[in-house]
N, C-alpha and C positions, 0 to 999 in steps of 0.2 A: 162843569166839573164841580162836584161837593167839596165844601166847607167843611173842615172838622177843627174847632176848636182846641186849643192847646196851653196851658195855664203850667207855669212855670216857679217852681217853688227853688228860689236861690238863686241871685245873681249877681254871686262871687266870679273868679276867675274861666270857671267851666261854664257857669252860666253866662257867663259876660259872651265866649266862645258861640255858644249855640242861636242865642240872638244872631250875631254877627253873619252866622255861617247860613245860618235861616234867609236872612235879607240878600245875602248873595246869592245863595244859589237854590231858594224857594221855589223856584219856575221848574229850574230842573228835576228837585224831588218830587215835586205834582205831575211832572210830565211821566216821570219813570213812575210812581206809585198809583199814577192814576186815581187820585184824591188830593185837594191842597191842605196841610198842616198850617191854620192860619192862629200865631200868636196874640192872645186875647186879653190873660192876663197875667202878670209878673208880683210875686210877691218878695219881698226880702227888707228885715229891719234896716237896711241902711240906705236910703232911698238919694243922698248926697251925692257920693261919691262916684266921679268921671270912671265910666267902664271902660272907653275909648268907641262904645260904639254910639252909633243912632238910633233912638228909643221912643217911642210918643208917650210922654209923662202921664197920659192920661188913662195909662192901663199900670201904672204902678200901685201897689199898695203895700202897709205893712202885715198887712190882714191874711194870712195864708189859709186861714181856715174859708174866709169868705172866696177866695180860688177853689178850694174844693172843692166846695158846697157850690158852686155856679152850676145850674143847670144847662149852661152854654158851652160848656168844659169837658167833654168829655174823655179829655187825655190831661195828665197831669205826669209834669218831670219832677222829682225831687231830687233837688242838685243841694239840700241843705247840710246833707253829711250827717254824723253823730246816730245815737240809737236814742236819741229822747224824743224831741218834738218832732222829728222825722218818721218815726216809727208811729206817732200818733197819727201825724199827718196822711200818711201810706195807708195806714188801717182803714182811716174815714174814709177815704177816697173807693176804697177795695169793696167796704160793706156798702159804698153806692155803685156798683158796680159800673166803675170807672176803669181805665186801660192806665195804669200806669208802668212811667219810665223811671230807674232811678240805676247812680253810679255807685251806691250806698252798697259795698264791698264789706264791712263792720256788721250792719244791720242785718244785712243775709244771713252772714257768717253766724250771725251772736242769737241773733230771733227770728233765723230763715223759718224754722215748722208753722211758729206764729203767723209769718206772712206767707208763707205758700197754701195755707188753713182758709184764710180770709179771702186768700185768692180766687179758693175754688167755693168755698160757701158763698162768695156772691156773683158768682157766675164770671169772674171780670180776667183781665189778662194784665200780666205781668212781664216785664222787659227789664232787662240787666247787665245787656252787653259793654255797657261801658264801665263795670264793677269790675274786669279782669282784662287786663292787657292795653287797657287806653284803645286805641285805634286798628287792637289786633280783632277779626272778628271771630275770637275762639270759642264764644258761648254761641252762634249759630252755628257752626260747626258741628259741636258735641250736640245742639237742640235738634240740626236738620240735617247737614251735609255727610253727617255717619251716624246717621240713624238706623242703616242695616247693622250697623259693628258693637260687637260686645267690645267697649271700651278696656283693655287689660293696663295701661299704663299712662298716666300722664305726667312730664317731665318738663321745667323749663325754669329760665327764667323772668321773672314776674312783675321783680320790684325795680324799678331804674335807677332810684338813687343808690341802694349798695351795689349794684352791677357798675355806678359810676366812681363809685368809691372803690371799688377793686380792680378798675379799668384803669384807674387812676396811679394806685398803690404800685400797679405791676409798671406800668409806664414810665414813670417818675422813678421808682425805688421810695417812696417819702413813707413816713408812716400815717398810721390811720387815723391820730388826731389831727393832724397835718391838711391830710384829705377833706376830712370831715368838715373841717373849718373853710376850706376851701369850697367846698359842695353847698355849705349856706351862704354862705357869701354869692356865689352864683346863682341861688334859687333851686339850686336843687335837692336841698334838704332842708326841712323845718327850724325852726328853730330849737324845737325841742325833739331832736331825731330819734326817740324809741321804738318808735312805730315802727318806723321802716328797718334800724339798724339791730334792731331786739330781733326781729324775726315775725313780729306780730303782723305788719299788715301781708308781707305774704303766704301766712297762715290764714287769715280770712279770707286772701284769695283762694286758695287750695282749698278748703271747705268747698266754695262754690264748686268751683272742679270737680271736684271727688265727687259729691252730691250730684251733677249729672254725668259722671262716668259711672256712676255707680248705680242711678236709676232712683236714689233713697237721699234723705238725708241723712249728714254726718255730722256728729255732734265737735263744736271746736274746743270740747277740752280731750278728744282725742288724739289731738295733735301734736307729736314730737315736734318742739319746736325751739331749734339754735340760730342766733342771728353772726352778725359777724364782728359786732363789737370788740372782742378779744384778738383779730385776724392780726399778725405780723407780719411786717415787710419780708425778715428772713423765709415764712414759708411759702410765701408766693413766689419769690424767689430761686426757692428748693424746688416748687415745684414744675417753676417754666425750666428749670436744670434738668427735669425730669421727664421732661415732656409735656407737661399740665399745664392748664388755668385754674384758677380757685376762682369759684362762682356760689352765688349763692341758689339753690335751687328749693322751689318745690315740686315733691314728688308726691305721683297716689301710684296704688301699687293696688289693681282689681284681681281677683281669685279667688274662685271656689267659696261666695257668699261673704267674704269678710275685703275691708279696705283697710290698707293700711295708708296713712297721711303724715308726710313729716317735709319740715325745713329744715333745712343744714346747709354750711358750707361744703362743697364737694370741689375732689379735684378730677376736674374733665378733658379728657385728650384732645391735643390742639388739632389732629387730627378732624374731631368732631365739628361738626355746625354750630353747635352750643357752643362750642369754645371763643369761636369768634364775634361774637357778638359782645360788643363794646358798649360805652357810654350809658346813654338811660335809656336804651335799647331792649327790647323785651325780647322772648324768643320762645316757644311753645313746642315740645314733642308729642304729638300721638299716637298711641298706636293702640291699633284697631286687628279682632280678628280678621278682616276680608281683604281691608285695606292697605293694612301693614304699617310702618311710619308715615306720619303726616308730619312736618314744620312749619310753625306761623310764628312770622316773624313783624316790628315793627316798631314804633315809639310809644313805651307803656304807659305815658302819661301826657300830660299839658294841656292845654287848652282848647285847642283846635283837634288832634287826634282822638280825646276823649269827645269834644263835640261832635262828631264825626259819628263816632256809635251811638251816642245818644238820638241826634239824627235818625241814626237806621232803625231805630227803634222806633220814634215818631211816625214816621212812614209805614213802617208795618203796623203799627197799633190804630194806625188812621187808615189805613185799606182794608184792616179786618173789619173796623167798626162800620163803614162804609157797606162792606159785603156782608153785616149781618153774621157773620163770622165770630164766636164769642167762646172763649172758656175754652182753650184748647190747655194740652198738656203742657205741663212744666217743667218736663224731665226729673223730677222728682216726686214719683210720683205713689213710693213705697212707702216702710217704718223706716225706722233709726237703723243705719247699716251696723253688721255686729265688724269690732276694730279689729284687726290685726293686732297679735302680740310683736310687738317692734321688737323688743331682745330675738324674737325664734327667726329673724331674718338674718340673712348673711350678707356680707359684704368685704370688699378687698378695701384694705384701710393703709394710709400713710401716716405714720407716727415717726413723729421726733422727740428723740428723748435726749437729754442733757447727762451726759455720761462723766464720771472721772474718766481720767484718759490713763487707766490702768491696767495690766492683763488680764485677763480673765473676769474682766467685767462685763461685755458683752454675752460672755457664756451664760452668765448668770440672768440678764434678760433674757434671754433665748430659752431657757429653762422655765422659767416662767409662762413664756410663752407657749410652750411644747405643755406643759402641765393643762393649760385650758385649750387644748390642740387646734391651735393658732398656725398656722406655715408660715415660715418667711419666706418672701419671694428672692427679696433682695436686701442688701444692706451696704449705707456710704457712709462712711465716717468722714469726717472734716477735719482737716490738720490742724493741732492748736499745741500749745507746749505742753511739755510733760506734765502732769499731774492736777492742769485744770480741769473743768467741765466742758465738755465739747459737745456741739449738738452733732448726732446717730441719728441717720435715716433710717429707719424698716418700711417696707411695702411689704402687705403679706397677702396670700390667695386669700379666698374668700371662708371669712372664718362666720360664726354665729356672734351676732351684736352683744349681746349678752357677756358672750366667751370675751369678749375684746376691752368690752366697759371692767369685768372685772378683774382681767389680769391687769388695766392701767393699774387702777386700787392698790394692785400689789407691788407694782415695779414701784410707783411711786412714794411706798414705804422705805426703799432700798436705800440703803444712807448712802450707794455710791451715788444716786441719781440729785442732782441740784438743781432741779425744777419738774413742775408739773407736767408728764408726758402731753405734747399736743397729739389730736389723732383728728384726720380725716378724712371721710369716705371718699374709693376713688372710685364715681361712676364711668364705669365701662358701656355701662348700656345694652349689654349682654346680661344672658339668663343666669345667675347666680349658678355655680359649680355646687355639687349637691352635697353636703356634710360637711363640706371645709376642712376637709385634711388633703393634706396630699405630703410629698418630700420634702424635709425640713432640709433647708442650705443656710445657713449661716455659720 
């Protein structure tokens, strides 16, 4: 059985992982890939520090460029994250037309043309499954397993620490500073949680996504992008009263040559598959013209799950290179998709708005609403004494985004109203109702 070298750039917690998972169960992926993935060299500044695993000191260095550059090497992981020296490191590798693997979900996202560019100028192959969903294998899916299907939607959620933080919120009742403190303290949020609770890193995920649903790349300041930092107990709340979960989702929406990409919190019927999925749990919709809905579900992050993709990666970049097999396609393999106008979409929206509890105040929302013809579906008011502010539910059919962002504008002028209306999408996961009108009831 052929040797194929494998030189590992990063051996942090995922690379600690992959080591480990290597020496276990090495025999097995040689026997299924029919080539063995044999670990040669390991690069990473901190050469000290107990991984927990077992390692022969004699292939560490802090030299990562001299892993590159090994002409014994011809698969390289980079598990080092960030878009600077990794981005450098990737390039070198790529213009020696080397096979590389990496989890680098940011880099794609931020200098994917760059490196899909480099990829196919040097004839080499590129692997990424473990940049979306940890352990879920949703980038071979969208590369191979629906490869007949014009991709029309992808939906899910992506990032586990605010799926844990809202898994949390709704469980508990606690608020989201509360969570959040709690989510670091456990490990499963940063110390400096923007990435994940801003909306950013499941925005780089969704680029990737988009990018092969879409056949092109897509640029990441296309992206409509809300995180859940602002989320209140009360509306999770409201919305499991209502039938919902609030999740954080990303969405690509394919049609008619243009993508549209956005993150938001959405409220999703407990009904749904997505609904139920809890903790740092990931969960993935596809759907495909042929195929129809797909679900991949799994653990979007850690150690061993991410090692796990990283793995499958290994193995197929070491049986192609084996079979003389080189420079196949990347699923993105057009220009820059043109973006969807995100205002000309519609969507059914849950708003709460803070009302004086007086008559004929309500009417005056509704009017407003009717003005940018908005439908209400429904409407709960909450008892509170006379003449406070009370938080008013509306749910309305599906109006135009645009229409909804700027009647908020307007109510929110209203001196009856005594806070900023909340509003959020409620995906139904049905095909948007066409113009957004229909019978006003409130």
């Amino acid at each position: 059985m052929q040797d194929i070298g494998v030189g590992l750039l990063g051996f942090g917690t995922v690379g600690a992982g992959v080591v480990d998972a290597l020496a276990r169960n090495g025999e097995l992926l040689a026997s299924r890939a029919g080539v063995r993935p044999v670990l040669r060299r390991i690069a990473d500044l901190d050469l000290d520090t107990d991984r927990g695993v077992a390692v022969d000191r004699s292939i560490l260095t802090r030299d990562a460029q001299a892993v590159v550059d090994d002409p014994a090497i011809p698969v390289i992981v980079e598990l080092i994250g960030g878009t600077g020296a990794a981005r450098a490191l990737i390039l070198r590798a790529l213009e020696r037309g080397k096979s590389v693997v990496t989890a680098n979900k940011a880099l794609l996202a931020e200098h994917g043309r760059e490196i899909f560019d480099a990829t196919r100028a040097g004839g080499a192959d590129l692997y990424f499954e473990a940049s979306v969903g940890g352990g879920i294998p949703i980038i071979r899916a969208l590369r191979q397993g629906l490869v007949a299907n014009r991709i029309r939607r992808v939906c899910g959620i992506v990032n586990g620490t605010c799926n844990y933080i809202l898994t949390r919120m709704e469980e508990e009742g606690l608020p989201f500073d509360t969570v959040l403190a709690e989510a670091q303290r456990n490990g499963f949020a940063e110390a400096d949680p923007g990435l994940d609770i801003d909306g950013r890193d499941t925005a780089h995920k969704a680029v990737i996504l988009a990018g092969l649903a879409a056949g092109t790349a897509v640029p990441i300041e296309s992206v409509r992008v809300e995180g859940i930092r602002g989320v209140a107990a009360i509306d999770i709340a409201f919305a499991a009263e209502l039938g919902y979960r609030l999740k954080l989702l990303a969405v690509i929406d394919h049609d008619e040559g243009t993508v549209g990409v956005r993150v938001n919190p959405a409220l999703v019927p407990h009904g749904h598959p997505i609904a139920s999925v809890g903790g740092v749990f990931n969960a993935i919709l596809v759907s495909g013209d042929i195929v129809g809905d797909t679900l991949y579900y799994g653990r979007g992050a850690g150690r061993y799950p991410t090692a796990s993709a990283v793995l499958g990666d290994v193995a197929e970049a070491a049986r192609r290179l084996a079979a003389g097999d080189r420079g196949g396609p990347l699923g993105f393999e057009g220009g820059a998709a043109a973006a969807a106008d995100p205002g000309a979409a519609t969507a059914r929206y849950y708003l709460r708005l803070s009302l004086r509890d007086r008559p004929g105040i309500l009417a005056k929302v509704a009017h407003v609403l009717g003005a940018h013809e908005i439908s209400i579906a429904s409407v709960l008011q909450k008892e509170a004494a006379a003449g406070a502010f009370v938080p008013v539910l509306v749910l309305t059919h599906h109006a135009q985004v645009s229409r909804v962002e700027a009647a908020r504008r307007v109510i929110d002028e209203l001196t009856c109203v005594g806070a900023p209306t909340v509003a959020y999408r409620i995906e139904d996961f049905a095909a948007p109702a066409a113009g957004g009108k229909g019978e006003q009831r409130a």
